[in-house]
DSSP file (Angstrom, degrees, kcal/mol; ACC not computed):
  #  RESIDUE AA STRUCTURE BP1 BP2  ACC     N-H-->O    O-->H-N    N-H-->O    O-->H-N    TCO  KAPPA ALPHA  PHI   PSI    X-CA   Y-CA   Z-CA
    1    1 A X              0   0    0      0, 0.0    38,-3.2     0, 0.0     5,-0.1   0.000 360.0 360.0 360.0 161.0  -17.8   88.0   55.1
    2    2 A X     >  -     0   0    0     36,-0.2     4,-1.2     1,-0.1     3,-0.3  -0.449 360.0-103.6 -90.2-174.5  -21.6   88.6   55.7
    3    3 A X  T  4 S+     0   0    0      1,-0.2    -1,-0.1     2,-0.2    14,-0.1   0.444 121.5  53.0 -79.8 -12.9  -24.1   86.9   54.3
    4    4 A X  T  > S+     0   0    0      2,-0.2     4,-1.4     3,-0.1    -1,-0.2   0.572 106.3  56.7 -88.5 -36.3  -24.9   89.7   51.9
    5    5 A X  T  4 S+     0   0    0     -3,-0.3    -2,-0.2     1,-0.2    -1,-0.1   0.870 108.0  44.7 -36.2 -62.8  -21.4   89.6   50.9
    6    6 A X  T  < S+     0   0    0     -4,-1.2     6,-0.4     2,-0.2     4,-0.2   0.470 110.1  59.0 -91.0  -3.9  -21.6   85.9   50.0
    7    7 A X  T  >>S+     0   0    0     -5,-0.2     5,-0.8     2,-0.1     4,-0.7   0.914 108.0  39.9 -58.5 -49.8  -24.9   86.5   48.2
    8    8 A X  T  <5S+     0   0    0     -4,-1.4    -2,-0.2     1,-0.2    -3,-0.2   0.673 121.0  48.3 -94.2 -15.5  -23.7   89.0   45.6
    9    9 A X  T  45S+     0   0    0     -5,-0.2    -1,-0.2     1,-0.2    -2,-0.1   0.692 123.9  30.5 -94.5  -2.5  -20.4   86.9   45.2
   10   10 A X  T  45S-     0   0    0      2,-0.3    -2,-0.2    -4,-0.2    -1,-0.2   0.558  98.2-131.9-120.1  -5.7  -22.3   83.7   44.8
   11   11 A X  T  <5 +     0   0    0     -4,-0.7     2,-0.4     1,-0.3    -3,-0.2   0.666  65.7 137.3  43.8  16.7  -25.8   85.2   43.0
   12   12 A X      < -     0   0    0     -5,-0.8    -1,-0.3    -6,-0.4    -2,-0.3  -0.732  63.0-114.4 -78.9 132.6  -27.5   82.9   45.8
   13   13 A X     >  -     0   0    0     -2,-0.4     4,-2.0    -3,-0.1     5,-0.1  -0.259  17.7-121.2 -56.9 155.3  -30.6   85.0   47.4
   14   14 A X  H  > S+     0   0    0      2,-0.1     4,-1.8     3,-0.1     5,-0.2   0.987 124.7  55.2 -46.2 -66.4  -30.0   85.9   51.3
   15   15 A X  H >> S+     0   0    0      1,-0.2     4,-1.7     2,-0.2     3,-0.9   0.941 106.2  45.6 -22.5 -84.7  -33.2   83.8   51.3
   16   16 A X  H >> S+     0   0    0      1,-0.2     4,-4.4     2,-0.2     3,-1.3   0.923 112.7  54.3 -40.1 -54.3  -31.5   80.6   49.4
   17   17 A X  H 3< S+     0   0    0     -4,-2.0     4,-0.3     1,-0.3    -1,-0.2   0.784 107.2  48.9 -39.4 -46.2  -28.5   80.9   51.7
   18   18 A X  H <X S+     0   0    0     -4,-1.8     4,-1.5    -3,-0.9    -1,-0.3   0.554 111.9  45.1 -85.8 -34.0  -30.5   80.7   54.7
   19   19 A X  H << S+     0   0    0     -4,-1.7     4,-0.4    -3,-1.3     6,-0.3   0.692 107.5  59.2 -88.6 -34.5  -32.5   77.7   53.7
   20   20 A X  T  <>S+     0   0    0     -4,-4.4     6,-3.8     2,-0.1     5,-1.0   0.788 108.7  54.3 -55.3 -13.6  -29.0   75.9   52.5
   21   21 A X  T >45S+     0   0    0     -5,-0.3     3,-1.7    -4,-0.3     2,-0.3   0.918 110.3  38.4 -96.9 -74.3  -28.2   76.5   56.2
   22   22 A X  T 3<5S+     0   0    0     -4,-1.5    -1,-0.2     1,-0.2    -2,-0.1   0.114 114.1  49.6-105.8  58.1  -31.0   75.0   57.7
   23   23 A X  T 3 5S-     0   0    0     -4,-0.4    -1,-0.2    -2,-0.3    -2,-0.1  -0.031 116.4-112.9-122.4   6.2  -31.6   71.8   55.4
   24   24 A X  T < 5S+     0   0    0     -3,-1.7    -3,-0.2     2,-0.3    -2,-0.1   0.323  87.1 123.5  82.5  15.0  -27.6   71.2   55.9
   25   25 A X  S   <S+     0   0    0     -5,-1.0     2,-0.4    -6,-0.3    -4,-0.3   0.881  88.6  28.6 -89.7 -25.6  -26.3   71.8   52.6
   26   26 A X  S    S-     0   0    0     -6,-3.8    -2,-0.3    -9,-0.1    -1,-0.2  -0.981  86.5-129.8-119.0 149.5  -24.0   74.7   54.7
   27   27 A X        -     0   0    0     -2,-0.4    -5,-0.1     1,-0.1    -6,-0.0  -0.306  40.0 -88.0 -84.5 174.3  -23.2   74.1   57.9
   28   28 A X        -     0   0    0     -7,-0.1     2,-0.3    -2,-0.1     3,-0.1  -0.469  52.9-141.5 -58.1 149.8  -24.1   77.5   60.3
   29   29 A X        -     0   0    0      1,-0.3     9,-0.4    -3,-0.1    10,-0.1  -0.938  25.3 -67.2-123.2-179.8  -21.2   79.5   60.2
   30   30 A X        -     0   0    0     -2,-0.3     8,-1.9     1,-0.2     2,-0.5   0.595  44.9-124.3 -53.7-172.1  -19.6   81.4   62.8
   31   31 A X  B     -A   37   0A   0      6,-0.2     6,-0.2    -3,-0.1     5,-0.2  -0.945  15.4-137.5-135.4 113.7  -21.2   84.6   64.4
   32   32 A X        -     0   0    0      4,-1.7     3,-0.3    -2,-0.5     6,-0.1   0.257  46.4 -84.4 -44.2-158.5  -19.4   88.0   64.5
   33   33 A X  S    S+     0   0    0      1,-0.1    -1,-0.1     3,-0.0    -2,-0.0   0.593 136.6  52.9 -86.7 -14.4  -19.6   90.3   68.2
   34   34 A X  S    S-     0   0    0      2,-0.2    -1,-0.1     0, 0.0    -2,-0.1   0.324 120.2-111.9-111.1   8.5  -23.1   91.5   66.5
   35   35 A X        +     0   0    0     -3,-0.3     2,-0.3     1,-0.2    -3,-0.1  -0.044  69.9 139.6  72.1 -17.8  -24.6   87.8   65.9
   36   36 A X        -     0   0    0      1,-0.2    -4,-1.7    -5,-0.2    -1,-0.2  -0.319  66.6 -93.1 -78.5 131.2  -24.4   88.1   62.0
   37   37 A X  B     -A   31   0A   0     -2,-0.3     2,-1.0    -6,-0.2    -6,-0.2   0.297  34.2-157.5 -16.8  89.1  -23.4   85.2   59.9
   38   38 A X        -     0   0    0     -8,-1.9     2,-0.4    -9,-0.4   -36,-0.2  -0.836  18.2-176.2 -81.5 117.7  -19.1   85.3   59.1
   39   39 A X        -     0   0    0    -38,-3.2     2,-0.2    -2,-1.0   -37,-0.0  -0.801   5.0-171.5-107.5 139.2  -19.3   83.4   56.2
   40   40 A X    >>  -     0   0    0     -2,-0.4     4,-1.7     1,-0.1     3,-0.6  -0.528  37.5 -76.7-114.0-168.6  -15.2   82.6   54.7
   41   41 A X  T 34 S+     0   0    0      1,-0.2     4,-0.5     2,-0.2    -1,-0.1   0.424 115.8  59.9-107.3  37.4  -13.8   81.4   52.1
   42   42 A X  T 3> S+     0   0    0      2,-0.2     4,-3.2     3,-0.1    -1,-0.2   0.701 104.8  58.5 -88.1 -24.5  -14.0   77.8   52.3
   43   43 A X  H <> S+     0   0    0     -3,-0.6     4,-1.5     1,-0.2     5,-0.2   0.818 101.3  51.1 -95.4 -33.7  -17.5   78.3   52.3
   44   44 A X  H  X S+     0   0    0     -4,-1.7     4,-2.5     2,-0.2    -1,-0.2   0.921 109.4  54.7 -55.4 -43.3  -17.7   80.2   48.7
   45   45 A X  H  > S+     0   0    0     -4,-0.5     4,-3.3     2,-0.2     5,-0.2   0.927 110.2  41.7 -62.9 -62.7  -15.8   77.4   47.5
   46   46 A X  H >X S+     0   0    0     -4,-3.2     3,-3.3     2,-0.2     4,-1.4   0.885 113.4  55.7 -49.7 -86.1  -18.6   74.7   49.0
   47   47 A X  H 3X S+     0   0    0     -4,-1.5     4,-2.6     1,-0.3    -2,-0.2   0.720 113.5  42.9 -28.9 -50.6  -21.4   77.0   47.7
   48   48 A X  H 3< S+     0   0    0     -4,-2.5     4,-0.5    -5,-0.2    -1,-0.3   0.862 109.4  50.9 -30.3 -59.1  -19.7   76.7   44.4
   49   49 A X  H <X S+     0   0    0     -4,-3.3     4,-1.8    -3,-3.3    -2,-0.2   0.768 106.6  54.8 -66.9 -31.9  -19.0   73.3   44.4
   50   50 A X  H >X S+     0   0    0     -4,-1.4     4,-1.6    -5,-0.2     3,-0.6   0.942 107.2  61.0 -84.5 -40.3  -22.9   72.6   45.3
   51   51 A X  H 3X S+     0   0    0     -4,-2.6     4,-1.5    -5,-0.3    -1,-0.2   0.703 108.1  38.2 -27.1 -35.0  -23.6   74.9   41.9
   52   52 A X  H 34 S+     0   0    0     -4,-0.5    -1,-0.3     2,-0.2    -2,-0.2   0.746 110.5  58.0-107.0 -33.1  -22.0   72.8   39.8
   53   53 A X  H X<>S+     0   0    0     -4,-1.8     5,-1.0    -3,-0.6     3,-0.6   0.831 108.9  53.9 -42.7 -50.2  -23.5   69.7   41.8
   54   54 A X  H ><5S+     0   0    0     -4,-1.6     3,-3.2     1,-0.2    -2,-0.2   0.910 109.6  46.5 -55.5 -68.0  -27.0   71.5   40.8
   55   55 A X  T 3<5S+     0   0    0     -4,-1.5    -1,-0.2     1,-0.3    -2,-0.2   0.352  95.2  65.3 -93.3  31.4  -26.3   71.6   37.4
   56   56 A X  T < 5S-     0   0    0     -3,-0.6    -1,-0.3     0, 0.0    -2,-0.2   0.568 126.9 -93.1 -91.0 -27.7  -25.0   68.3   36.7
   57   57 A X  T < 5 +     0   0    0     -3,-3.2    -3,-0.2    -4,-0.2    -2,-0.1   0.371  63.6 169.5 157.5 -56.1  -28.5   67.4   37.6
   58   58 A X      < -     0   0    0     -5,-1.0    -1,-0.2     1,-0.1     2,-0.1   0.206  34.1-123.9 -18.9 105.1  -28.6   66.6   41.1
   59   59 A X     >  -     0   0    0      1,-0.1     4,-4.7     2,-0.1     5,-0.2  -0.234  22.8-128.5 -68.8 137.9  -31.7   66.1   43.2
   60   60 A X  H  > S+     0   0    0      1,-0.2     4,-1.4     2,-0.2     5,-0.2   0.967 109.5  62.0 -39.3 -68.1  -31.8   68.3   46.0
   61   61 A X  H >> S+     0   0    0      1,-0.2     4,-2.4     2,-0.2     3,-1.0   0.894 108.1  45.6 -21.5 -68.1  -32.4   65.4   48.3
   62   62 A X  H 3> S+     0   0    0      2,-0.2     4,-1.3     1,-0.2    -2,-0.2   0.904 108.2  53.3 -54.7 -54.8  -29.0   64.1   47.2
   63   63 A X  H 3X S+     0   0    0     -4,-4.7     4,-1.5     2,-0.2    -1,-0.2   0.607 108.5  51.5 -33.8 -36.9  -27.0   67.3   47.4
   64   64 A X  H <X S+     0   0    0     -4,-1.4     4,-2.2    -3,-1.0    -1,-0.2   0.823 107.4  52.1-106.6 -48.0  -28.2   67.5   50.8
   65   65 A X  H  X S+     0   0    0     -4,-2.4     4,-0.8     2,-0.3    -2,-0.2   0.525 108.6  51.6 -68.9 -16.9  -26.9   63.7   51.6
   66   66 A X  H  X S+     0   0    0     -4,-1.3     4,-1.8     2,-0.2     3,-0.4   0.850 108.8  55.0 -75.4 -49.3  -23.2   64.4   50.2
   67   67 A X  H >X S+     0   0    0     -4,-1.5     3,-1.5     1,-0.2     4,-1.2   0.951 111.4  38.8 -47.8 -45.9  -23.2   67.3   52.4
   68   68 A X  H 3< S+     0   0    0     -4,-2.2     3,-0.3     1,-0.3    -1,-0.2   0.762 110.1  58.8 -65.6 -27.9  -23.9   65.5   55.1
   69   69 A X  H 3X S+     0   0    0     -4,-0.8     4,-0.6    -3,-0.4    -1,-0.3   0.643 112.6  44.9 -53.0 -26.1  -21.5   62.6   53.8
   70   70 A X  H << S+     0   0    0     -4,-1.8    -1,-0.2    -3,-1.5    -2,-0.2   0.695 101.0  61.5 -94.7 -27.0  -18.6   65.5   53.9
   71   71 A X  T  < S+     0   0    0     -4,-1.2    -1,-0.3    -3,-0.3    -2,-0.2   0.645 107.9  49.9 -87.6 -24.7  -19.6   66.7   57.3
   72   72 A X  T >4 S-     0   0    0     -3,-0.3     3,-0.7    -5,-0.2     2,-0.5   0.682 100.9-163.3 -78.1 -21.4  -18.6   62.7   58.3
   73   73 A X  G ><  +     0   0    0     -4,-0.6     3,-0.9     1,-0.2    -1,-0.2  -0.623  42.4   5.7  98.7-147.4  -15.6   62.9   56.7
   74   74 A X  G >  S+     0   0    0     -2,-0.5     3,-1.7     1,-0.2     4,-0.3   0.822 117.2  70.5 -82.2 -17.7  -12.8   60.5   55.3
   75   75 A X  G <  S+     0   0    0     -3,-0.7    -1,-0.2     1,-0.3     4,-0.1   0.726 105.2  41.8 -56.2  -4.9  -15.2   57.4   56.3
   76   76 A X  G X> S+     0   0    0     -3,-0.9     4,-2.1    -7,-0.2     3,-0.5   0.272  76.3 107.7-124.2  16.5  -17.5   58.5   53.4
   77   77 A X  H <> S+     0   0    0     -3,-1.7     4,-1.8     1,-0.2     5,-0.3   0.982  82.9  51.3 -58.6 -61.9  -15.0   59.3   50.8
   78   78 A X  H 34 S+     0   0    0     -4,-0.3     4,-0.3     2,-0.2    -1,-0.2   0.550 111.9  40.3  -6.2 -63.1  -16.1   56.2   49.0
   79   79 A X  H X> S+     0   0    0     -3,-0.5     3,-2.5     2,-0.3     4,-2.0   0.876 114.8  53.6 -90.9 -61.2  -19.9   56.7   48.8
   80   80 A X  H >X S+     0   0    0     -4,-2.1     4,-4.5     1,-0.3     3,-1.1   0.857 109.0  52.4 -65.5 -33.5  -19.2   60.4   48.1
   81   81 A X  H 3< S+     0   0    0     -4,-1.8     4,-0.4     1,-0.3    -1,-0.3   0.611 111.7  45.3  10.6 -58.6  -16.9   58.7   45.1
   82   82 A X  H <4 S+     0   0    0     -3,-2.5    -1,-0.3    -5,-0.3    -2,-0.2   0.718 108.7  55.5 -88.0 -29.3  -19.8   56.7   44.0
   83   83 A X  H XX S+     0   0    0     -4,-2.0     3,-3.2    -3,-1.1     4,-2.5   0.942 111.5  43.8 -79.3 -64.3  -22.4   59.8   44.1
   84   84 A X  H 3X S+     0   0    0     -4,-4.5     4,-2.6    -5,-0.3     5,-0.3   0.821 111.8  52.6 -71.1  -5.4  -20.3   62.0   41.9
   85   85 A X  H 3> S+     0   0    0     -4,-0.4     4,-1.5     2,-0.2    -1,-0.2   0.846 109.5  51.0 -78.8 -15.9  -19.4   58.9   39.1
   86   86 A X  H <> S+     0   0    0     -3,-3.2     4,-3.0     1,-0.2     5,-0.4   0.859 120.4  36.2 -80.4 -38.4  -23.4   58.1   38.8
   87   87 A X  H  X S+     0   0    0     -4,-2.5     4,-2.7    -5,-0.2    -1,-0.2   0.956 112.0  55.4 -73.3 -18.7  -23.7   61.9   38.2
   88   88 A X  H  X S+     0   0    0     -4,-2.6     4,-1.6    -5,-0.3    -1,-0.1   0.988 117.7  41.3 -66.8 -47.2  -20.2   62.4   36.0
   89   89 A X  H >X S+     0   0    0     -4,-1.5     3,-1.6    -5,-0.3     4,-0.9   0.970 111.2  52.8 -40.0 -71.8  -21.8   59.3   33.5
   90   90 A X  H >X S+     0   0    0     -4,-3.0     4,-1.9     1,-0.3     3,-0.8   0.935 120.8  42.6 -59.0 -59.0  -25.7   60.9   33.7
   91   91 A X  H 3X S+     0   0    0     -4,-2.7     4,-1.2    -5,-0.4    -1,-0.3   0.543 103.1  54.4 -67.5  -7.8  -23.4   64.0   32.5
   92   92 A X  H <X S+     0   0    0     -4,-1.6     4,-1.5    -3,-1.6    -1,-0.3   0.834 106.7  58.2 -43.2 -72.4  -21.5   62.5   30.3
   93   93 A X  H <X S+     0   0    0     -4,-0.9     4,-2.3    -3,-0.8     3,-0.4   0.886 106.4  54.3  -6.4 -77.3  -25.1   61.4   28.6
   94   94 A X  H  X S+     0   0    0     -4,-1.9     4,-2.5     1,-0.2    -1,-0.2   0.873  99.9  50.7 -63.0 -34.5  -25.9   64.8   28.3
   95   95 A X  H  X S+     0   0    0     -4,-1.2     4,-1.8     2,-0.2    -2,-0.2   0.838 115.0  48.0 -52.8 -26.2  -23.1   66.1   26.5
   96   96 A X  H  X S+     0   0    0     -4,-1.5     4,-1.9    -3,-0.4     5,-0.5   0.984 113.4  44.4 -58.4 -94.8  -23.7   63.3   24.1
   97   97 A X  H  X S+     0   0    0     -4,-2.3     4,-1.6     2,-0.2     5,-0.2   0.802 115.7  50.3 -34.7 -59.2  -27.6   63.9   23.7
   98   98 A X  H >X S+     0   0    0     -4,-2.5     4,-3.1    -5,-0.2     3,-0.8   0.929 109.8  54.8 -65.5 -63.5  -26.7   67.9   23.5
   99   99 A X  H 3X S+     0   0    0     -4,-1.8     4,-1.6    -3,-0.4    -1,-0.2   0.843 106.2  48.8  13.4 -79.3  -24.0   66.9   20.7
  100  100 A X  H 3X S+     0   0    0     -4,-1.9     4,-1.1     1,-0.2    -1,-0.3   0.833 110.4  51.6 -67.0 -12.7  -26.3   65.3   18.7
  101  101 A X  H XX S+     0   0    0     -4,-1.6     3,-1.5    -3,-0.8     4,-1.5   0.993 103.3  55.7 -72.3 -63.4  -28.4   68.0   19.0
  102  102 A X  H 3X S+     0   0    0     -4,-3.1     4,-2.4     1,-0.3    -1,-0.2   0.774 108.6  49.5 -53.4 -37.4  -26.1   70.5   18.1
  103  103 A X  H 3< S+     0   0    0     -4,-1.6     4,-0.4     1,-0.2    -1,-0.3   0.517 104.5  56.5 -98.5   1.0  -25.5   68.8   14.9
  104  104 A X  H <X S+     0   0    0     -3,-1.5     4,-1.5    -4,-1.1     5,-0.3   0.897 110.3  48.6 -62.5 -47.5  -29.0   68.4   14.1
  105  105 A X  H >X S+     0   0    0     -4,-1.5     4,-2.6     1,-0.3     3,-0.8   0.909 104.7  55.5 -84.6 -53.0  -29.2   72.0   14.4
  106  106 A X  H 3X S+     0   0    0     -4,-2.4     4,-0.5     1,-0.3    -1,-0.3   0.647 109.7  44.4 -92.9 -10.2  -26.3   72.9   12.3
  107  107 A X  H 3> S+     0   0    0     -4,-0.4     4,-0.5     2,-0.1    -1,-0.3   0.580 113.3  50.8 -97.5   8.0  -27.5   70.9    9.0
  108  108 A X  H <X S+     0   0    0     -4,-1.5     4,-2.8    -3,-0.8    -2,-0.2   0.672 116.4  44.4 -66.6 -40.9  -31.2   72.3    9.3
  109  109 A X  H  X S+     0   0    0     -4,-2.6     4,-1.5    -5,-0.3    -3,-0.2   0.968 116.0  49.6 -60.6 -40.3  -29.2   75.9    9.6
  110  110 A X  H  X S+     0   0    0     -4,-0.5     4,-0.8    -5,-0.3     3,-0.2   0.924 109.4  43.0 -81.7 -44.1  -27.3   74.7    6.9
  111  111 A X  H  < S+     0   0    0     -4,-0.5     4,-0.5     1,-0.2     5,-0.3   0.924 117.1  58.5 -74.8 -23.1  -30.4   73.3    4.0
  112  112 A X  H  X S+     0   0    0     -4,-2.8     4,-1.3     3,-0.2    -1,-0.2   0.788  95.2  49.6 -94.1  -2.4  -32.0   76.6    5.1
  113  113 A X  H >X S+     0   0    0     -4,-1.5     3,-0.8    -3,-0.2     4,-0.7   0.852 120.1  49.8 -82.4 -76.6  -29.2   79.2    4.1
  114  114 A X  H >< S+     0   0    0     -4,-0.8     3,-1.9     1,-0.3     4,-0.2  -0.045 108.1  45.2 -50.2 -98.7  -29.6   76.9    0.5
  115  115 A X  H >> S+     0   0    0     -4,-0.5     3,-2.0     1,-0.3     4,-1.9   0.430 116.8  47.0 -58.0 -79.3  -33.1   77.0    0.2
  116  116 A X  H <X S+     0   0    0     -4,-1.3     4,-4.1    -3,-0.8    -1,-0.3   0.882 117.4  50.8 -46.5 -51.4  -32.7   81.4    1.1
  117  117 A X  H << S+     0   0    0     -3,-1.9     4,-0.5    -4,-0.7    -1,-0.4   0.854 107.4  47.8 -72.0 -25.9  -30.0   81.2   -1.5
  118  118 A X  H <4 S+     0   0    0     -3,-2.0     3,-0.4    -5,-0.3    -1,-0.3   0.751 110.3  49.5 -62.2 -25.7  -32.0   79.6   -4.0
  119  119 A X  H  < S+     0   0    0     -4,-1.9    -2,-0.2     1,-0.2    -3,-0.2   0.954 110.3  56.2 -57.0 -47.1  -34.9   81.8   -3.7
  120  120 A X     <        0   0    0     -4,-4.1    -1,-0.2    -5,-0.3    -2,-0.2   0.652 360.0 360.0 -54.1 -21.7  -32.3   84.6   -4.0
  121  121 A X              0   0    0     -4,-0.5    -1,-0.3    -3,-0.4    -2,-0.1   0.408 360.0 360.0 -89.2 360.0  -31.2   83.3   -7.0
């Protein structure tokens, strides 16, 4: 699929794509008869995976070092193992912190419908 393809399916810019490509987070992919970028669908699946990588948290820098880890293969399963537990924990953290949050939020909502209903009253 072209690169326009995997843009609108991935809401990644042409522009973003094109810089994940050459800072390694995708490796080049193939070239049709006409030079443009065949991108498939292993490679929506990566682009995905690196989404969700993103919004765990992930420094760019890091992101960039799994790919590369992935590009090595089964010698780095380990490491890559180790990357995603420090980030499953940080996120782990955040559900917690957002949790308490949420329940901040819902007994301030809650003393302020009594206080509206006591005015009403």
């Amino acid at each position: 699929m072209k690169i326009s393809e995997v843009s609108r399916r991935t809401g990644l810019s042409v522009d973003t794509l094109r810089f994940y490509e050459k800072v390694g987070l995708i490796t080049p992919p193939p070239r049709d008869q006409a030079g443009h970028r065949d991108y498939g669908e292993d490679d929506l699946r990566w682009l995905g995976f690196l989404d969700k990588l993103n919004a765990t948290g992930m420094k760019q820098a890091d992101r960039i070092h799994f790919a590369r880890l992935r590009l090595m293969g089964e010698s780095t399963y380990a490491e890559r193992r180790r990357m995603l537990e420090t980030y499953h924990a940080e996120v782990q953290d955040q559900i917690a912190r957002l949790q308490e949050c949420q329940t901040l939020l819902a007994g301030k909502i809650e003393t302020y419908r009594t206080l509206e209903k006591e005015c009403s009253e």
